[in-house]
N, C-alpha and C positions, 0 to 999 in steps of 0.2 A: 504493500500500500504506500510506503514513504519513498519506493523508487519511484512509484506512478506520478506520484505528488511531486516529487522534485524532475522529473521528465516532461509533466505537464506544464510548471514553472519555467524552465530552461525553451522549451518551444514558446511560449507565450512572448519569453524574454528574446530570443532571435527573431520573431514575427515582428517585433517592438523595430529592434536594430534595423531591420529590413525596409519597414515603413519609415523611421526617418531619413534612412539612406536614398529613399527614393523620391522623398518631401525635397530633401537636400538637394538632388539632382535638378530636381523639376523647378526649382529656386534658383538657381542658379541661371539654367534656360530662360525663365521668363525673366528675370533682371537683367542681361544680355541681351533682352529685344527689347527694352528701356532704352530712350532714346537719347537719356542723359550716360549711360554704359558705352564705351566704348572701349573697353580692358579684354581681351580673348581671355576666358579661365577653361581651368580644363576639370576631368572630372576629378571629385572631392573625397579625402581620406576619412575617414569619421573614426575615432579612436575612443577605448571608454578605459576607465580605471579607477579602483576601490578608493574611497576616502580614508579605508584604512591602508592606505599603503605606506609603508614604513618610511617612504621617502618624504611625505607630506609634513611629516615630524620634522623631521632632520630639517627641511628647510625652512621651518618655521622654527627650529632652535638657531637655524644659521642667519635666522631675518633677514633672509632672500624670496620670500614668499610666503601669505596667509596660508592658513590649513584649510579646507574647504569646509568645517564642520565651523571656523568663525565667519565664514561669513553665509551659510546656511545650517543649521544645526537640523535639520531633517535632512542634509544631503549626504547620500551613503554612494554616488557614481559622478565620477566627474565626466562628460562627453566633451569629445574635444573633436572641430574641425578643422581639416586643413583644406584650404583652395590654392590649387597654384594657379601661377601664371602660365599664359603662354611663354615657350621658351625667347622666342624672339623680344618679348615683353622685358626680358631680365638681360639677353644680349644689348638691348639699347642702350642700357644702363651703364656698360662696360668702357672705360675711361674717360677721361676730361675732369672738368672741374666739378660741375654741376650737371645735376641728376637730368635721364636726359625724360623730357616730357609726356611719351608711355610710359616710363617709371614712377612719376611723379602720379599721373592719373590713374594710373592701375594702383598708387597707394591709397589715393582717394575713393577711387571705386571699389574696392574690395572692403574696406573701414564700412561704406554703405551697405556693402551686401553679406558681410558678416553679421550686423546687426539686422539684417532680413532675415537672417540664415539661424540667428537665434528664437526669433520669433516664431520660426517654422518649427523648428525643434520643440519650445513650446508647446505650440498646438497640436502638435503630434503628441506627446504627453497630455496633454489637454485629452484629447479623444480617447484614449485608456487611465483616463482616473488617475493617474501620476502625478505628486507635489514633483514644484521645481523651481531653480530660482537661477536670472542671471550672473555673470562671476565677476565683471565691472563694465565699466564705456570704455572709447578710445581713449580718452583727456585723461580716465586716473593715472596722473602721473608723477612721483616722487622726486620734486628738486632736489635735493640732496644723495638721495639713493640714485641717483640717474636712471629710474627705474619702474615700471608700476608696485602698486602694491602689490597683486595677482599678478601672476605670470602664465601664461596661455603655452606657452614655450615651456619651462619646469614640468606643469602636469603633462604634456604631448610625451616631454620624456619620461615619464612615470609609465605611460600609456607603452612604451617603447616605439613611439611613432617615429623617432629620428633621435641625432645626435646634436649638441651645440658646435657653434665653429668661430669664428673670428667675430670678435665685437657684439658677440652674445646670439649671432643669426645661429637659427635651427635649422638644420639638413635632413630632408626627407627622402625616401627614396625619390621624388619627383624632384628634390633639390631645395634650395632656400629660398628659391622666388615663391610669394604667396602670403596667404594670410591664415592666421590658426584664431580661433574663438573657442567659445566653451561655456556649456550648462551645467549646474547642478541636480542632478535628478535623483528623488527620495529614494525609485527601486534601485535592486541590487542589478544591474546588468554586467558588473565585471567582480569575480573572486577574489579575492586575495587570502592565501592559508598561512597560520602562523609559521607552519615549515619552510616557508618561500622565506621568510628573514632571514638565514641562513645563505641565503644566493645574494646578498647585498650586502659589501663592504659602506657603510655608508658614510666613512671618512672618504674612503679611495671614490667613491662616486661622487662628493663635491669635488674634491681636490680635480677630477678627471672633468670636472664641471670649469672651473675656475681655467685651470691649461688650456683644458681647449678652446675658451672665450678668449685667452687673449690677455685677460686685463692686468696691469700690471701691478705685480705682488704675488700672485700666481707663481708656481712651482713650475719649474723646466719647461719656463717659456721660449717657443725659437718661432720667429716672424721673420718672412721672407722677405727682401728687398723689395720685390713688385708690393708687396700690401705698405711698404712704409713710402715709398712713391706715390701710390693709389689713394692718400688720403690729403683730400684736401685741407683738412683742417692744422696739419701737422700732429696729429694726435698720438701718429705710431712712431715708436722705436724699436730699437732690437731688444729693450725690457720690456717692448708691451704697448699698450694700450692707455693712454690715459681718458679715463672716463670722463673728467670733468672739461675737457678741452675737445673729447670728441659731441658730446652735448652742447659746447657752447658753434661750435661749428653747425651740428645738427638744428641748434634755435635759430639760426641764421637760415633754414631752409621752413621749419614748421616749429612756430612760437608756441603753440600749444602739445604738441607730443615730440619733445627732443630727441627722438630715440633714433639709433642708426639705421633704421628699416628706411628712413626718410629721406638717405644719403646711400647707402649701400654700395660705395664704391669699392670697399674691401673685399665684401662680401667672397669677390673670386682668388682671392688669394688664401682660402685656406687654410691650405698646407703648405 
């Protein structure tokens, strides 16, 4: 009787996953024939992961990100999207000083249709009885931290949807051009077992956090010539990354979200 019950549970829960996969699709489609759209996206990652997962701790003891139970205390799954760009979208973007204007628009247009992309999600919870709660806007932004409060990027990697890379950009299998968002939703769609802690260094997982973003103070940083060229602001050296001078470069492009997604000329340098 309790395999039927958790069998019936488990199908209920991928029929869930499947309808917002296709809400998300069909979202995407109709906000590309908006006449205000002009960003090519391609199709979208949807990734989910346990509120309890042991990483959500760690980086709310390292106050690099809220836990998702402060800022929904019914949220037990984080859902996280990713849209990329088209690839040519993020090729235009590849040298000079300033971002080139598909980049700039495809950051505008995706900010819009992420928060459409939320809402959809939403309502698809909506239609199965599901509590849920948004996880911030564009603009939460941390002066100080150079940083939001939530990070969209931390849970993806929770999710194991990709790896961080230069100047905090996320790489997904589709690559780093794109835009990630994220709901909090009450049911359980993703497990986490207490035996699974045991597969997590999670000293060695920030530390591997912090290196491969780049920023300087980080452990066995090496930055390649082309990313300390490729930065307009002078932000990089061969110690790294300085955050508050890649920010004040990045407010010089977008006053309201400093953040390098806005500028993204490193982006291609990696490794």
């Amino acid at each position: 009787m309790a395999k039927s019950v958790l069998t019936e549970s488990f199908n209920i829960n991928e029929n869930v996953k499947k309808r917002i996969k296709d809400a998300v699709s069909e979202g995407i489609r109709d906000f590309q024939r908006s006449r205000e759209c002009s960003t090519g996206f391609k199709e979208p990652v949807i990734g989910y992961v346990s509120a309890k997962h042991p990483l959500f701790m760690k980086y709310l003891d390292e106050d690099i990100c809220l836990h998702p139970k402060t800022i929904y205390r019914p949220g037990n799954t984080v859902i996280i999207h990713f849209v990329p760009f088209e690839r040519k979208t993020a090729e235009s973007n590849r040298g000079g000083k300033e971002p080139s204007p598909e980049w700039t628009k495809a950051f505008y247009d995706s900010m819009h249709l992420s928060m459409k992309l939320n809402g959809i999600i939403c309502d698809t919870l909506d239609e199965v009885g599901r509590l849920h709660s948004g996880t911030n806007i564009p603009t939460d932004w941390n002066e100080e931290k150079c940083r939001e409060e939530w990070s969209h990027k931390l849970a993806a990697y929770a999710a194991g949807m990709g790896r961080f890379g230069i100047a905090g950009s996320f790489h997904t299998e589709l690559g780093f051009a794109g835009r990630l968002g994220s709901i909090l939703a009450d049911e359980h769609y993703a497990s986490f077992e207490e035996k699974d802690l045991k597969m997590w260094d999670m000293e060695q997982v920030i530390n591997h956090i912090k290196t491969d973003s780049k920023y300087k103070g980080a452990e066995d940083i090496r930055v390649s010539r082309q990313a300390i060229e490729a930065c307009p602001g002078g932000a990089i050296s061969k110690d790294g990354i300085d955050r508050k001078l890649c920010q004040a470069r990045c407010r010089q492009i977008n006053d309201m979200i400093p953040s390098p997604e806005v500028c993204g000329k490193c982006f291609f340098y990696d490794r």
